[in-house]
Short mmCIF file of the C-alpha atoms (twelve columns), coordinates in Angstrom:
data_MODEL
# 
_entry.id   MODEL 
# 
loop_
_atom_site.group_PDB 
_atom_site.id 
_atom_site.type_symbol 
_atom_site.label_atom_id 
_atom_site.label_alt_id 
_atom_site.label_comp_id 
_atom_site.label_asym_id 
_atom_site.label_seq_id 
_atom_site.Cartn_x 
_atom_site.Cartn_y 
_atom_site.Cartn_z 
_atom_site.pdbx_PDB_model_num 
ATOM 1  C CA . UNK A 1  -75.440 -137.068 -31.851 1 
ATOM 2  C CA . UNK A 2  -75.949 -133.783 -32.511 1 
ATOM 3  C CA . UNK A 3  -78.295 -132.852 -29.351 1 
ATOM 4  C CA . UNK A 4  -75.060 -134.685 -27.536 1 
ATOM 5  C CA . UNK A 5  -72.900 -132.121 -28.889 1 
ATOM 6  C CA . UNK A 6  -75.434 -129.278 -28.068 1 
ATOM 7  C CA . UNK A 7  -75.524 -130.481 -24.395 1 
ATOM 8  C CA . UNK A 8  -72.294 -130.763 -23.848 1 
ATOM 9  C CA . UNK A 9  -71.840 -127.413 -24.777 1 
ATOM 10 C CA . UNK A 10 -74.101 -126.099 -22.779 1 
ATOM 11 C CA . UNK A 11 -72.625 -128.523 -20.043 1 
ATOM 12 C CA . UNK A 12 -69.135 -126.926 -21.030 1 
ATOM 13 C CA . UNK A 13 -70.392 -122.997 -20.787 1 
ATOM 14 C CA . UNK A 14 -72.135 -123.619 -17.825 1 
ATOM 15 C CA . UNK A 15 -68.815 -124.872 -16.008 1 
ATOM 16 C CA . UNK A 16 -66.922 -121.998 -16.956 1 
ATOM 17 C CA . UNK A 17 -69.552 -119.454 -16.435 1 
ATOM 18 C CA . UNK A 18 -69.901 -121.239 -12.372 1 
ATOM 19 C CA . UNK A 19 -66.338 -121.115 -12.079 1 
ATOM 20 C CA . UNK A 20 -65.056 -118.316 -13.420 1 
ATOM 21 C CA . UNK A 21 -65.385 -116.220 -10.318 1 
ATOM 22 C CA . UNK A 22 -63.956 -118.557 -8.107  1 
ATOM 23 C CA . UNK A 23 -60.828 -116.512 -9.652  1 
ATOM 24 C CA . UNK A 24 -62.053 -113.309 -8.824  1 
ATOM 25 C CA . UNK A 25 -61.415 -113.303 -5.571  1 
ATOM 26 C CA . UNK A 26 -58.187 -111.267 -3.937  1 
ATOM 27 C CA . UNK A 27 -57.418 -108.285 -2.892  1 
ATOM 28 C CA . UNK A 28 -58.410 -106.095 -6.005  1 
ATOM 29 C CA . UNK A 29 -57.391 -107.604 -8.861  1 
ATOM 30 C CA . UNK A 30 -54.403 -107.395 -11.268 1 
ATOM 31 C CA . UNK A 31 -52.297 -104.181 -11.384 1 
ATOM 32 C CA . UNK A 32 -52.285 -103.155 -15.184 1 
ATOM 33 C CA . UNK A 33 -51.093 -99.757  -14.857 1 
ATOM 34 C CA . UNK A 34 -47.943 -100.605 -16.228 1 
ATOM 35 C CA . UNK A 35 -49.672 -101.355 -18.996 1 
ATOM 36 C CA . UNK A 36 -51.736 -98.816  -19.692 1 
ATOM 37 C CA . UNK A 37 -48.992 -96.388  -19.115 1 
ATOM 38 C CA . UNK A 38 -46.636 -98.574  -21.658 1 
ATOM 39 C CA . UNK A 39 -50.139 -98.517  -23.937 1 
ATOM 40 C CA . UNK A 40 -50.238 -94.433  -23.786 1 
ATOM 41 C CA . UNK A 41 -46.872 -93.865  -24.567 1 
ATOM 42 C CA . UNK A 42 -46.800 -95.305  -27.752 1 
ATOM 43 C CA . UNK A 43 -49.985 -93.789  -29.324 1 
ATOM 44 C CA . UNK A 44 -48.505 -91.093  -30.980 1 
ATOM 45 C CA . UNK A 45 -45.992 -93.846  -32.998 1 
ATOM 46 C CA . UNK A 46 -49.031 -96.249  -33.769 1 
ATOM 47 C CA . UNK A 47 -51.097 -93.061  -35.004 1 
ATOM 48 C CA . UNK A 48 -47.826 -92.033  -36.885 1 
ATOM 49 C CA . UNK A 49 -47.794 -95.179  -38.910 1 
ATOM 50 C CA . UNK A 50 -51.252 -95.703  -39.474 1 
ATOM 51 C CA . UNK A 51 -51.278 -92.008  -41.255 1 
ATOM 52 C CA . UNK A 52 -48.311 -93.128  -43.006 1 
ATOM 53 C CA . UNK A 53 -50.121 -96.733  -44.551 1 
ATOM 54 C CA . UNK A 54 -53.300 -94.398  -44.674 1 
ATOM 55 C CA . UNK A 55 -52.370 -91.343  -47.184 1 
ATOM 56 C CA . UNK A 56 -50.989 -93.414  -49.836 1 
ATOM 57 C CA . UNK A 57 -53.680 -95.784  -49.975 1 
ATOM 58 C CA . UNK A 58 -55.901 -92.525  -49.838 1 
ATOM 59 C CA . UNK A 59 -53.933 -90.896  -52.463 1 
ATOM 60 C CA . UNK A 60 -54.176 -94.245  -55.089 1 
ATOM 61 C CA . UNK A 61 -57.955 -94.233  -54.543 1 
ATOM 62 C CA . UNK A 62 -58.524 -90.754  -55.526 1 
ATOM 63 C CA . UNK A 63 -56.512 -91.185  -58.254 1 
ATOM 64 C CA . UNK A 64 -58.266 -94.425  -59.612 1 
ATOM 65 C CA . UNK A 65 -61.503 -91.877  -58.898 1 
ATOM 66 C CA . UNK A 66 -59.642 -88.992  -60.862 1 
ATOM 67 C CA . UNK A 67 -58.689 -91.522  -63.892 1 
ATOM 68 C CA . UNK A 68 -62.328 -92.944  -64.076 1 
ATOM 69 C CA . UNK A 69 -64.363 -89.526  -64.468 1 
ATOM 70 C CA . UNK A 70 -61.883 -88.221  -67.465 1 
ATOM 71 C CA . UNK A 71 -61.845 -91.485  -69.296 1 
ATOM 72 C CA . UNK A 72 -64.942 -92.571  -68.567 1 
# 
């Protein structure tokens, strides 16, 4: 059973792998520069917020580090 299982995922790859770029074809592809664009104008806000979970987190840590060497 289990060298059924193997081979049909192999079988199941396989299929995908062949027919994958039966989809590729067309005139270029798909236009993502909407995307991107939407993507790049909101890395300032992501980098805000992950500075903002970030320093805290930072600040407990050296803390904890600060409390261990004088009571240690």
């Amino acid at each position: 059973m289990k060298r059924f299982n193997k081979a049909v995922k192999y079988g199941v790859v396989l299929a995908a792998t062949v027919a994958a770029p039966a989809f590729a074809t067309g005139s270029g592809g798909i236009d993502v520069s909407g995307a991107v664009a939407l993507i790049g104008g909101i890395t300032a806000a992501v980098t805000a917020v992950g500075a903002a979970k970030l320093a805290p987190a930072a600040t407990s840590v050296a803390f904890k580090w600060v409390k261990g060497a004088i009571f240690s």
